[in-house]
C-alpha positions as CSV (number, residue, x, y, z in Angstrom):
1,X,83.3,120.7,-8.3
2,X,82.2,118.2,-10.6
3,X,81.0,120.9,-13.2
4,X,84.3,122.9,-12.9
5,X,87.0,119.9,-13.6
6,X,84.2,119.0,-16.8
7,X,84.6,122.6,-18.1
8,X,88.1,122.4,-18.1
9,X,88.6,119.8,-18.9
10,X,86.4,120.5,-22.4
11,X,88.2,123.9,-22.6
12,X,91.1,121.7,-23.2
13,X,90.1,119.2,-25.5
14,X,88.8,122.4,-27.7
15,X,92.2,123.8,-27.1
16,X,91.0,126.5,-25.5
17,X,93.2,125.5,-23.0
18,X,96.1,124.9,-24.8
19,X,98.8,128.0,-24.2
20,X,98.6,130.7,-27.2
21,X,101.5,131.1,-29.8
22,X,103.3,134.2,-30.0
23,X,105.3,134.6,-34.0
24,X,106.3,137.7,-35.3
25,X,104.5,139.8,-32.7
26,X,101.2,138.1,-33.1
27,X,99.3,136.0,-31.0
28,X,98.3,132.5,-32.3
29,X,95.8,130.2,-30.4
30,X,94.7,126.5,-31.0
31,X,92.3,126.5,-34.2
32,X,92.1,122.4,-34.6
33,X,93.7,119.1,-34.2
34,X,93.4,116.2,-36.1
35,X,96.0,112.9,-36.3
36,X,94.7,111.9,-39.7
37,X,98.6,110.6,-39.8
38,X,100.7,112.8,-38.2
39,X,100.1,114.6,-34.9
40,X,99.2,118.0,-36.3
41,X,98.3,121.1,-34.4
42,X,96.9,124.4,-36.2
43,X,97.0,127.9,-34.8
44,X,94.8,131.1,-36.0
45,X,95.5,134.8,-35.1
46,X,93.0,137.1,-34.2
47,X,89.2,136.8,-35.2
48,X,90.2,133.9,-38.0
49,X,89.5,130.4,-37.9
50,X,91.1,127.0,-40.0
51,X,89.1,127.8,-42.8
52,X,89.4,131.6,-43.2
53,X,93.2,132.2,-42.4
54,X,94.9,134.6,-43.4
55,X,97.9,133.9,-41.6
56,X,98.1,129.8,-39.9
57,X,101.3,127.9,-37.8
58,X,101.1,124.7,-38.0
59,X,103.1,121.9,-35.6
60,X,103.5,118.4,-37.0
61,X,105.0,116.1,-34.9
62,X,107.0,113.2,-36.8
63,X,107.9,110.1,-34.6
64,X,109.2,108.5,-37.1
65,X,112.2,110.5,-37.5
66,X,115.0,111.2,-34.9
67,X,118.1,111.7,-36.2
68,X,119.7,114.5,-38.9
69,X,119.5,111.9,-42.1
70,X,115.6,110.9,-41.1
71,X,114.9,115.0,-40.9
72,X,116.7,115.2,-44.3
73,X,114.6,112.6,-45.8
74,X,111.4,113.8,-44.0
75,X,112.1,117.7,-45.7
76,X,112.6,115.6,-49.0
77,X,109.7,114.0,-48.5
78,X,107.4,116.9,-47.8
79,X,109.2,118.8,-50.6
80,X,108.2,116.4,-53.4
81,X,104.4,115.9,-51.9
82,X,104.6,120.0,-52.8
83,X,105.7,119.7,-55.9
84,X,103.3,117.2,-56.4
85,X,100.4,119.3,-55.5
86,X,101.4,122.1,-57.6
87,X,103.8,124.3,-55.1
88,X,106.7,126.0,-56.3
89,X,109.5,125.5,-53.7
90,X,111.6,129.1,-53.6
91,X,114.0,128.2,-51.2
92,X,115.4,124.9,-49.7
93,X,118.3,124.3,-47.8
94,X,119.9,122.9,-44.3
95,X,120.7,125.2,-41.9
96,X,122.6,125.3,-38.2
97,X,120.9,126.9,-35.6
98,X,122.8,129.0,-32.6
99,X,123.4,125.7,-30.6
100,X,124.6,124.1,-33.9
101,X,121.9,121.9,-34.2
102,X,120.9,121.4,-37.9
103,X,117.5,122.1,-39.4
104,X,115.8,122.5,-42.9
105,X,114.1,125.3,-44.1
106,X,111.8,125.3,-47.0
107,X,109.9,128.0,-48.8
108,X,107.3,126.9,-51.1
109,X,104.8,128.6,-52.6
110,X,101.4,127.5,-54.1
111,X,99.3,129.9,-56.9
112,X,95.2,129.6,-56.5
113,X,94.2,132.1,-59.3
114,X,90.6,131.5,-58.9
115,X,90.9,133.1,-55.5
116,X,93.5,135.8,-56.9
117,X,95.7,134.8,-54.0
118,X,99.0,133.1,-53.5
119,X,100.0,130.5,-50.1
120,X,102.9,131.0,-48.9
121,X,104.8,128.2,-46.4
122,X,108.1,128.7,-44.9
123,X,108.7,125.7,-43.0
124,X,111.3,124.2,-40.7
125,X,112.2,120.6,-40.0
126,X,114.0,120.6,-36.9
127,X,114.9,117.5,-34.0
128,X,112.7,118.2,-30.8
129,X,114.0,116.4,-27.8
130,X,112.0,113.2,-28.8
131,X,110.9,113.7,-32.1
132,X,111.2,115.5,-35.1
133,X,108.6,118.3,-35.9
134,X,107.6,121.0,-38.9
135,X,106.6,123.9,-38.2
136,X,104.5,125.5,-41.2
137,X,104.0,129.1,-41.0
138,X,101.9,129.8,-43.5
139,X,100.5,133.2,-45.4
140,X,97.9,134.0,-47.9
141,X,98.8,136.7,-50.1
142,X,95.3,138.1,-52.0
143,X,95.1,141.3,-54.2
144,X,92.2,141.1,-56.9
145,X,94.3,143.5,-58.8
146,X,97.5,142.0,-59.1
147,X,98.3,139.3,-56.3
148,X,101.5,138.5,-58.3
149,X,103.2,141.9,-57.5
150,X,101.8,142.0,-54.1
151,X,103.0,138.1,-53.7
152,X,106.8,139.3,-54.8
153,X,106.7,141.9,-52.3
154,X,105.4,140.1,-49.5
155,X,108.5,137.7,-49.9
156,X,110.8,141.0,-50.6
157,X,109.9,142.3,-47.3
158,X,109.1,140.0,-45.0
159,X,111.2,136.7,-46.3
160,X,114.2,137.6,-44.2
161,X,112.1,138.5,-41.3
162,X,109.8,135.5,-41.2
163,X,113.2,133.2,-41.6
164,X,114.7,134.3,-38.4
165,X,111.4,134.1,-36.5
166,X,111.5,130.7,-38.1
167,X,114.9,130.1,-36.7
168,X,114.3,131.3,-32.9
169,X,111.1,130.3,-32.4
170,X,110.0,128.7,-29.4
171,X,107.7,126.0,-30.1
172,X,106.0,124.3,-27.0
173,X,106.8,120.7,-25.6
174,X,104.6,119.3,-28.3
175,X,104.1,115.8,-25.9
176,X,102.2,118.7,-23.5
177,X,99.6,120.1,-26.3
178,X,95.9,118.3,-26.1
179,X,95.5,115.6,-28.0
180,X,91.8,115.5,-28.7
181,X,90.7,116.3,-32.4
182,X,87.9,119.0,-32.5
């Protein structure tokens, strides 16, 4: 019994236990946590991990904001610390969601020609029912012919799609998701 209640137990902690993600079709499970400063949760598809991704969600959870100006400065915040590390934000603006409930929604984009690949992040700052959170969908655009072209049309055709998954996603009770860095 002992054994059994251990396993799980690390299962857990690895987030092998943690319920999977599902985003535009796709299945998402627990990749890593780390509280470095923020709670922050990261979730691979398929056979990827953290450090081979081709497409990543990531959940933040921000205690320190709880009301519609501290999300405001919080996107503000996380917009300039972009810009500052050499993203190019595409799209930024607040939003209402079905309930009326306002959120921000970011789209930022970061250029690593060395790896002929654009980073995409559409993110969303929204009020959970404690806490603020961002979620960080985030997609890696490589062509080693021209990842430019293949970068505008990845935002041509998917922007709109991507936004409203953004918009009606169901994130989990982020109090609920393990809490042990692996």
């Amino acid at each position: 019994m002992k054994k059994i209640i251990l396993l799980s137990t690390l299962l857990v902690a690895c987030g092998k236990g943690s319920p999977p993600l599902t985003f535009l079709s796709k299945s998402y499970t627990l990749g890593s946590f780390n509280q470095k400063k923020n709670p922050t949760w990261e979730y691979v598809s398929g056979g990827e991990t953290v450090e081979n991704w081709t497409t990543l969600i990531t959940l933040i959870d921000r205690p320190d904001a709880h009301t519609p100006p501290d999300l405001d400065r919080l996107a503000e915040g996380v917009m300039q610390t972009y810009k500052s590390n050499g993203g190019r934000i595409l799209l930024a603006k607040t939003m209402k969601d079905k309930a009326g409930a306002p959120f921000n929604y970011m789209v930022a984009a970061f250029e690593e020609p060395a790896k002929q690949r654009f980073e995409l992040n559409f993110v969303k700052f929204g009020l959970g029912p404690k806490n603020a959170y961002i979620m960080v969908y985030g997609a890696r655009i490589t062509d080693p012919k021209d990842y430019t072209a293949k970068g505008k049309d990845f935002l041509n055709q998917h922007s709109t799609e991507i936004g409203r998954a953004m918009d009606n996603a169901v994130l989990p009770d982020l109090s609920t998701l393990p809490r042990k860095e692996f």
